[in-house]
FIRO-141055 format. One record per residue (C-alpha): z, x, y; residue number from 1; residue in three letters; chain. Coordinates in steps of 0.25 Angstrom, whole numbers. Each point is the difference from the previous one (the first is absolute). Last residue first. Layout:
% FIRO-141055
NODE     up   east  north  num  residuo  cadena
NODE      Z      X      Y  NUM      ala       A
...
***
This chain:
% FIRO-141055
NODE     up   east  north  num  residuo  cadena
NODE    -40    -50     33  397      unk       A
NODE    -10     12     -5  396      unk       A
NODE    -15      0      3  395      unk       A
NODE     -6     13     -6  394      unk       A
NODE    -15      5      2  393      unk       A
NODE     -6     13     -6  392      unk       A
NODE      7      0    -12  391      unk       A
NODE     -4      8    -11  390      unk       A
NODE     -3     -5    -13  389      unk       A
NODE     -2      6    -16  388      unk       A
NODE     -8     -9    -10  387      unk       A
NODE      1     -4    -13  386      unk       A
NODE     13      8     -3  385      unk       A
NODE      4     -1    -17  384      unk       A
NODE     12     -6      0  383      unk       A
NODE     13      3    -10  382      unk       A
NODE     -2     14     -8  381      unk       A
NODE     -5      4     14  380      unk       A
NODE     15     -4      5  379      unk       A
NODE      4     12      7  378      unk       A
NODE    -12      3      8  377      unk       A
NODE      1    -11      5  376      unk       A
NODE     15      3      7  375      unk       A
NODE     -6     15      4  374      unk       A
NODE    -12     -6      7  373      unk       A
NODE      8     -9      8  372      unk       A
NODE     11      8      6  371      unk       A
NODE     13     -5      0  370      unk       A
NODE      4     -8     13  369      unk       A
NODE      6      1     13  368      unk       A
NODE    -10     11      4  367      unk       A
NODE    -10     -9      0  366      unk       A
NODE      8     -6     13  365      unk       A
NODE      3    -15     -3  364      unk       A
NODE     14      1      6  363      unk       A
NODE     -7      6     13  362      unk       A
NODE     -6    -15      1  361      unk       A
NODE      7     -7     11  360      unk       A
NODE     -1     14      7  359      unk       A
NODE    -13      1      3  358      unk       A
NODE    -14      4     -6  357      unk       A
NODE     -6    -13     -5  356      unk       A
NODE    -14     -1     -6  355      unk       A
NODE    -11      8      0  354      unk       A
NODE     -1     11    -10  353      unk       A
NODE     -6     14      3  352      unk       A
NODE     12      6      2  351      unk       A
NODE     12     -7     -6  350      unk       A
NODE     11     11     -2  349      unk       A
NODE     -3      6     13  348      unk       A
NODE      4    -13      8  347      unk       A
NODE     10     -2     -8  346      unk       A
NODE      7     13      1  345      unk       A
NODE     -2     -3     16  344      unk       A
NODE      6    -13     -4  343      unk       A
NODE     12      7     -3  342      unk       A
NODE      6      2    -14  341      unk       A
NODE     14      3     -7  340      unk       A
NODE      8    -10      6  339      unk       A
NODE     -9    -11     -4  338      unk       A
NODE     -5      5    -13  337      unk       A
NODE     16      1     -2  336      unk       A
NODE      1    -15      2  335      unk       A
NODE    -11     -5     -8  334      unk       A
NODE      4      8    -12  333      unk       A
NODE     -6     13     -5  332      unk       A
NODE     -9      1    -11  331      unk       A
NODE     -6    -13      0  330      unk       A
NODE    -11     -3    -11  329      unk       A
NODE    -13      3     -2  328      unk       A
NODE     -6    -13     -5  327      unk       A
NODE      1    -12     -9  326      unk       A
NODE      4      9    -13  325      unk       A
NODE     -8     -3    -14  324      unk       A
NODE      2    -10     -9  323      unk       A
NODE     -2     -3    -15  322      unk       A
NODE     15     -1     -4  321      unk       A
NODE     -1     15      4  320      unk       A
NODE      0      4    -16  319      unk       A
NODE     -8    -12     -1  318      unk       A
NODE    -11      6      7  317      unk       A
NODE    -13     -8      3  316      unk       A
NODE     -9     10      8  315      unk       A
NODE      1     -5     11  314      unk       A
NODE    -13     -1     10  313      unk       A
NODE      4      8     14  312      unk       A
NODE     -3     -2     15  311      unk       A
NODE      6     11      7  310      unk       A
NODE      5      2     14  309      unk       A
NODE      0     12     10  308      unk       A
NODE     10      6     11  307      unk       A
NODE      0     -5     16  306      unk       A
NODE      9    -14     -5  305      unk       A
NODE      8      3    -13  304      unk       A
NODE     -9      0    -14  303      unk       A
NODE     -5    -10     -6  302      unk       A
NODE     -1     -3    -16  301      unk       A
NODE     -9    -12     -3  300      unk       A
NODE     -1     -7    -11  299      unk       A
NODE    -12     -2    -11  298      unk       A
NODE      1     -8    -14  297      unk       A
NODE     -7     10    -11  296      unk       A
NODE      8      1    -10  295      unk       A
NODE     16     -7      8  294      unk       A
NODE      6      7     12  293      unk       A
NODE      8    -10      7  292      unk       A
NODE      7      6     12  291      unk       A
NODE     12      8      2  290      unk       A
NODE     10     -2     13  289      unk       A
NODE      9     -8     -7  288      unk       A
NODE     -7     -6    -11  287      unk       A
NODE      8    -12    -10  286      unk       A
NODE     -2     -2    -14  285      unk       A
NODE      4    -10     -6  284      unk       A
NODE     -1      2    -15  283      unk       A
NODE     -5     -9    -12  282      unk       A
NODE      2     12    -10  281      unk       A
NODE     -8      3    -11  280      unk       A
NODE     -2     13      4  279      unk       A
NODE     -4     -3     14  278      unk       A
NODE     -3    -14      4  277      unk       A
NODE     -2     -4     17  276      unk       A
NODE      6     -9      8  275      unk       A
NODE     -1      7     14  274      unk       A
NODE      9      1     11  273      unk       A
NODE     -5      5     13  272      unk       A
NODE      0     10     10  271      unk       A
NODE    -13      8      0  270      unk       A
NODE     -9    -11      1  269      unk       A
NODE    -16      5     -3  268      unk       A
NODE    -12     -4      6  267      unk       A
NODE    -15      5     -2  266      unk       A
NODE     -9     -8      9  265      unk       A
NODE    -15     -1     -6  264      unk       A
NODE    -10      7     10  263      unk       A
NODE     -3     -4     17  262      unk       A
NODE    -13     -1      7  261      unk       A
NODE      0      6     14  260      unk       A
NODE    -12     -6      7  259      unk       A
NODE     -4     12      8  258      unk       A
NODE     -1     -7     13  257      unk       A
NODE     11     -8      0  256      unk       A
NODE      9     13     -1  255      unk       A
NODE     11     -5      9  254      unk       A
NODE     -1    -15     -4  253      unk       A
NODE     -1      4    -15  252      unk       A
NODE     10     10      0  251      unk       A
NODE      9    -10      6  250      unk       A
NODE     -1    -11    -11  249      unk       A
NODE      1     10    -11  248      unk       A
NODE     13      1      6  247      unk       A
NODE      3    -15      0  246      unk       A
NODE     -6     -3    -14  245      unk       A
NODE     11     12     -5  244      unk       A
NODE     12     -5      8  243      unk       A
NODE     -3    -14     -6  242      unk       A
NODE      0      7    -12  241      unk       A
NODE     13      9      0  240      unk       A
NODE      8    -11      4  239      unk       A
NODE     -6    -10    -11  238      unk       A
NODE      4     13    -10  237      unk       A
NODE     17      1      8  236      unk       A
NODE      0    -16      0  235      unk       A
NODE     -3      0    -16  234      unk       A
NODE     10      9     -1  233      unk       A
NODE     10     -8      8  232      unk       A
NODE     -2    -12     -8  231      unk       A
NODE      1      9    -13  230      unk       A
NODE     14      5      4  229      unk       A
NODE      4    -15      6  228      unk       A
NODE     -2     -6    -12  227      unk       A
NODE      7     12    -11  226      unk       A
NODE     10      1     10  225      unk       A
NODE      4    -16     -2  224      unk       A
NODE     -2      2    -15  223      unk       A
NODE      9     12     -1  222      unk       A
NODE     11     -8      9  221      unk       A
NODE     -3    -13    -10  220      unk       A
NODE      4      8    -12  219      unk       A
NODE     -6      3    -11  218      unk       A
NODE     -6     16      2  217      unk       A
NODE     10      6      7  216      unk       A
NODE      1      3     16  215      unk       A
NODE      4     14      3  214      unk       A
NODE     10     10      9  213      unk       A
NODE     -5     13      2  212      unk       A
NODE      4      0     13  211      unk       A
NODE     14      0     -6  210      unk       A
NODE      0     14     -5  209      unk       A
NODE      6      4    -10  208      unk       A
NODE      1    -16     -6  207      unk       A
NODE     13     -7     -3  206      unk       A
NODE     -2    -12      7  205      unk       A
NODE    -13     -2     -3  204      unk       A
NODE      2    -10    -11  203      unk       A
NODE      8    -10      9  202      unk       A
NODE    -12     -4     11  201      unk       A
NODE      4      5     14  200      unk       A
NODE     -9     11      1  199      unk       A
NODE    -13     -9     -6  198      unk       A
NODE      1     -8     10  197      unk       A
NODE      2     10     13  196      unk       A
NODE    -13      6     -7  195      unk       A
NODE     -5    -13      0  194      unk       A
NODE      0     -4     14  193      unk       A
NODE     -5     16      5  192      unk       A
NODE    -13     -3     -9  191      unk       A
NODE     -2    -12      6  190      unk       A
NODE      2      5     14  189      unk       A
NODE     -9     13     -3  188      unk       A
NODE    -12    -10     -4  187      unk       A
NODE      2    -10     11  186      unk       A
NODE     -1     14     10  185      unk       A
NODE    -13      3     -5  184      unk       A
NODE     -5      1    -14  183      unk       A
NODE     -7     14     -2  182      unk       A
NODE     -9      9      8  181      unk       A
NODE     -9     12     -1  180      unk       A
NODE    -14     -1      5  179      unk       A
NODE    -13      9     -5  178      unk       A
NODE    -15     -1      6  177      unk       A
NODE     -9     11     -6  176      unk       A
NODE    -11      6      8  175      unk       A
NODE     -9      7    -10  174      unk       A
NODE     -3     16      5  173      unk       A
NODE     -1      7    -15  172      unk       A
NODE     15      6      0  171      unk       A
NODE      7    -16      4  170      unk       A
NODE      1     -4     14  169      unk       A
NODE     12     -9      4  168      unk       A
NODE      2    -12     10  167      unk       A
NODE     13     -3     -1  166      unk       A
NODE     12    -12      2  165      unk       A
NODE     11      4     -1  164      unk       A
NODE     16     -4     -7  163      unk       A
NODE     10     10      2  162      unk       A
NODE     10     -6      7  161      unk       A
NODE     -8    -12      6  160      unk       A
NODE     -5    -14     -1  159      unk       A
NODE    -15      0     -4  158      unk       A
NODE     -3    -15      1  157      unk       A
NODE    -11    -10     -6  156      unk       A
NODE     12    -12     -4  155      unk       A
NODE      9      2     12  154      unk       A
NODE     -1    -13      7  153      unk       A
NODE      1     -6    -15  152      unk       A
NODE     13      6     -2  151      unk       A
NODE      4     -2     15  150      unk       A
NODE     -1    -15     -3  149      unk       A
NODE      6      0    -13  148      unk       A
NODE     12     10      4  147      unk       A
NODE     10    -14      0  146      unk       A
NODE      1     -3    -16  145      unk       A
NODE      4     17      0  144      unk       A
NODE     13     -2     -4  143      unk       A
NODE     -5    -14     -9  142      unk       A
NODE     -5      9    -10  141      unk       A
NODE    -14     -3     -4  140      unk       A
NODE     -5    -12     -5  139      unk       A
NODE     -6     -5     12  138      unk       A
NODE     -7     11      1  137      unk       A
NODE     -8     -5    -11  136      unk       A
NODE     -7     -9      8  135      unk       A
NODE     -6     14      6  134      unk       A
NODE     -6      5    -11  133      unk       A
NODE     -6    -13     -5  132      unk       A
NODE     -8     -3     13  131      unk       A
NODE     -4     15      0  130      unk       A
NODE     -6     -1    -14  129      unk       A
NODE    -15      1      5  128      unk       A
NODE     -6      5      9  127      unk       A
NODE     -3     13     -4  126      unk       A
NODE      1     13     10  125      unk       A
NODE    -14      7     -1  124      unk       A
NODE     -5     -5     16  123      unk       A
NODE     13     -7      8  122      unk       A
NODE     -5    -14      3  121      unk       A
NODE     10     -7    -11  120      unk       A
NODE     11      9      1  119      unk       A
NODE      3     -6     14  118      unk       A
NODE     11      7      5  117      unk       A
NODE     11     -5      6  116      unk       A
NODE      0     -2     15  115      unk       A
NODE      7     10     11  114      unk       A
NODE     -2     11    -11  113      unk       A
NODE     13      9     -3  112      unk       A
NODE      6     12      6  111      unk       A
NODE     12      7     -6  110      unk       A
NODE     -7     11      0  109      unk       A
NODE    -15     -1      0  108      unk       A
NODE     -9    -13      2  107      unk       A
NODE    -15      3     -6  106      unk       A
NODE    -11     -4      8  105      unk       A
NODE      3      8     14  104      unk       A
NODE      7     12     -7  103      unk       A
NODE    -15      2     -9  102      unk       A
NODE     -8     -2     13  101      unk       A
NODE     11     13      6  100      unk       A
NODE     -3      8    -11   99      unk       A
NODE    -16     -3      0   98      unk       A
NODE      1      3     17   97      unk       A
NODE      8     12     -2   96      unk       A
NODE    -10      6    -10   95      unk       A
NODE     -4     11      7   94      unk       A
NODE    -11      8     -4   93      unk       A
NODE     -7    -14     -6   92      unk       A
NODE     -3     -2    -13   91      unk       A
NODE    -12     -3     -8   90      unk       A
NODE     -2     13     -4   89      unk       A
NODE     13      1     -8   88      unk       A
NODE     -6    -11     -9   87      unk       A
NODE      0    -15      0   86      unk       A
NODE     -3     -7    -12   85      unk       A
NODE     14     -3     -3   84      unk       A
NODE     10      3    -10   83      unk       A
NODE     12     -9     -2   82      unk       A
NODE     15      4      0   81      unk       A
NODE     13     -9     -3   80      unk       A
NODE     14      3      0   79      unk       A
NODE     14     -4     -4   78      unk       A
NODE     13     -7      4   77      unk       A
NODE      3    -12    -11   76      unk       A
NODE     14     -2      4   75      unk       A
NODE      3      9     13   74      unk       A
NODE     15     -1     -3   73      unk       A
NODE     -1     10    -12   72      unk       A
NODE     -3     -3    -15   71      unk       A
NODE     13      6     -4   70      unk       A
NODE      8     -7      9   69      unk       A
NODE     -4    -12     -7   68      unk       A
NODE      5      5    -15   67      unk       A
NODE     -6     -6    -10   66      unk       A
NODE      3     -5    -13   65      unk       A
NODE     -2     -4    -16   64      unk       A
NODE     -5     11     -5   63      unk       A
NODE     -2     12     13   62      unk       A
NODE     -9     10      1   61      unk       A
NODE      1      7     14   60      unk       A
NODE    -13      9      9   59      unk       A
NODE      6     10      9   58      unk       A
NODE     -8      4     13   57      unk       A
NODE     12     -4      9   56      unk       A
NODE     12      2     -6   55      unk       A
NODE     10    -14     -3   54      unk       A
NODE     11     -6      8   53      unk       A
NODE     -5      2     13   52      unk       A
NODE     -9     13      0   51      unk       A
NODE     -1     16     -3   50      unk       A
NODE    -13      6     -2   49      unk       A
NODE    -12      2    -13   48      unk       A
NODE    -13      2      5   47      unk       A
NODE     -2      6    -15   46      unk       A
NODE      3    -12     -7   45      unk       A
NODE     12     -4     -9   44      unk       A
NODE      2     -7    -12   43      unk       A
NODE     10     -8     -5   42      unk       A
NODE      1     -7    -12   41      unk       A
NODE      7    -11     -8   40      unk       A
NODE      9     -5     10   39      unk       A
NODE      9    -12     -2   38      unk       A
NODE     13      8     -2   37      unk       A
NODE      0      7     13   36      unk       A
NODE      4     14     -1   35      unk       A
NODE    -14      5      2   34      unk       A
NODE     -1     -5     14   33      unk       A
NODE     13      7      3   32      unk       A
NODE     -7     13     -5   31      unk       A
NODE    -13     -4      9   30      unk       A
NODE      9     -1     11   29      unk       A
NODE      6     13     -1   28      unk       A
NODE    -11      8      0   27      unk       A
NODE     -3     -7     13   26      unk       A
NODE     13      5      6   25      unk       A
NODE     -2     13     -5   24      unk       A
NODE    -13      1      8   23      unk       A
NODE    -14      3    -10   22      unk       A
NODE     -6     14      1   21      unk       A
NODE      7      6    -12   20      unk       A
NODE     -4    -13     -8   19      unk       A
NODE    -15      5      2   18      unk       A
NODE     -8    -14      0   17      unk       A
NODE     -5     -7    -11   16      unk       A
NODE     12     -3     -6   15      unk       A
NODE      4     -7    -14   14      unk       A
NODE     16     -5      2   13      unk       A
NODE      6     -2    -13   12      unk       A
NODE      5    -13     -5   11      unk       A
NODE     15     -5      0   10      unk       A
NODE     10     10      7    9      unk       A
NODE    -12      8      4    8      unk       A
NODE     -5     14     -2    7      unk       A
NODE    -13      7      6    6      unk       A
NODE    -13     -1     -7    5      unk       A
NODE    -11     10      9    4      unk       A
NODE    -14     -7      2    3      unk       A
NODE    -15      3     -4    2      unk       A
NODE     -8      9     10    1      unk       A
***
């Protein structure tokens, strides 16, 4: 569909979505993001919403900074999906038992493992480079020095909000296996340490907005984030493997007898920083809510729990800075999806998925968020779908 070119104070605004359906408040952001003298572009996706600091589903240039808030408290959040040799035969009528042999292997919530996980015996998850990972933890900020135990005890979990783990079927009966989740509580500790950095540093004093504040290029609060950013992203795509290899591990043992054989993993962060190159520029780019959407590299584009998902190939953009949006996006608030549904509305809204119906999850009601079809539909000049899912099984935190 192309985008719409709105005003800024330093750049223009390129907007996939329809700006008469974007919140006030959240066009307001992107003009303060505009304002800042580092950036060089900004462009916005169609699940766009309001966020800390910074939209959801908005995708920031900058030369020579980067803004922490702007990449979101869960540093490195993303997904990854697999095909699998099962199909819609193979399942059972009720897929309690499969939901709850998921619950069993992976911790949710703020749950974590009683031991660490052992990459080294968990099918498709390389061996090698864990020792390295985690000696550098010893270089990250001493604010979260203490949180090693816990983040090792929480390396292969799902957390919560909305973060799931699915089972999916795609238009022609594959069983498809989908989980959404990011760097765990050490990766929102970091990310809360250096926004409290970066708000005290002189050159932001002056800012619209000071959630905007950011670290420049040079200086040893910049190469301090720059560390713990990476660290904490490599966190987020080891997560998201361990989860992987222990899901994979459940279908097996519940479909022993078929001998489930799993394809190439696609994963994508969709909270991240990126050095990239754009018109002869060495930019940081930072994606907030978006995805990567370079020719031919595939993402994955879900919707909210009872709704479908889409597994997409980019079509390399640069007018989008070469991504695509992570997803449908919320269109009401936590809080007001609580007061406006009951669990009876969720009950309704999820028929045909197993997975949680009560209370602690009303906030991740369908309803609360934009539909799916509409936000893909708005981005065809950026991803081109490979395949279309539906949930039939969803473990949420």
């Amino acid at each position: 569909m192309g985008y719409t070119t709105l005003p800024g104070a330093r750049v223009p605004i390129r907007m996939w979505a329809d700006p008469a359906e974007v919140e006030d408040v959240a066009l307001r952001q992107l003009h303060n993001v505009t304002t800042l003298p580092w950036v060089r572009g900004l462009a916005v996706m169609p699940d766009v919403h309001y966020g800390k600091g910074a939209t959801v589903g908005s995708v920031i240039a900058m030369e020579g900074a980067v803004c922490p808030a702007a990449v979101g408290v869960d540093i490195g959040c993303g997904m990854s999906a697999v095909r699998t040799s099962l199909t819609a035969d193979d399942l059972p009528d009720d897929l309690s038992r499969l939901r709850s042999r998921i619950e069993r292997a992976i911790p949710v919530g703020r749950g974590q493992h009683d031991d660490p996980v052992g990459p080294a015996r968990l099918h498709g998850v390389p061996a090698s480079g864990w020792d390295d990972f985690w000696a550098r933890f010893d270089g990250v900020a001493d604010a979260v020095a203490f949180r090693r135990d816990r983040a090792t005890r929480q390396m292969g979990t799902l957390g919560g909000g909305n973060h799931f783990i699915e089972v999916c079927l795609d238009t022609e009966g594959a069983v498809w296996l989908m989980l959404h989740s990011g760097s765990r509580n050490i990766g929102k500790e970091l990310a809360d340490f250096h926004i409290g950095v970066a708000q005290r540093l002189p050159h932001n004093r002056d800012l619209i907005d000071r959630d905007l504040a950011v670290f420049v290029s040079g200086t040893p609060q910049m190469a301090a984030y720059r560390n713990d950013l990476f660290w904490a992203q490599e966190y987020a795509r080891r997560n998201r493997a361990v989860m992987m290899a222990l899901l994979e591990g459940a279908l097996r043992a519940e479909f022993a007898g078929a001998r489930p054989r799993f394809g190439e993993v696609i994963s994508c962060h969709h909270n991240y920083v990126s050095e990239e190159r754009y018109d002869g520029m060495d930019l940081l780019i930072t994606r907030k809510g978006a995805i990567r959407a370079g020719s031919g590299e595939y993402g994955i584009i879900p919707g909210s729990m009872g709704t479908g998902s889409y597994v997409v190939k980019g079509l390399g953009s640069t007018a989008s800075y070469r991504s695509a949006s992570h997803g449908a996006g919320r269109r009401m608030s936590r809080n007001a999806a609580r007061k406006r549904f009951t669990t009876e509305d969720l009950v309704a809204q999820t028929e045909g998925v197993e997975c949680r119906k009560d209370a602690g999850v009303v906030d991740e009601i369908p309803a609360a968020y934009k539909p799916i079809e509409q936000v893909v539909e708005r981005q065809r000049d950026l991803v081109e779908v490979v395949a279309q899912l539906r949930q039939v099984v969803c473990v949420k935190g």
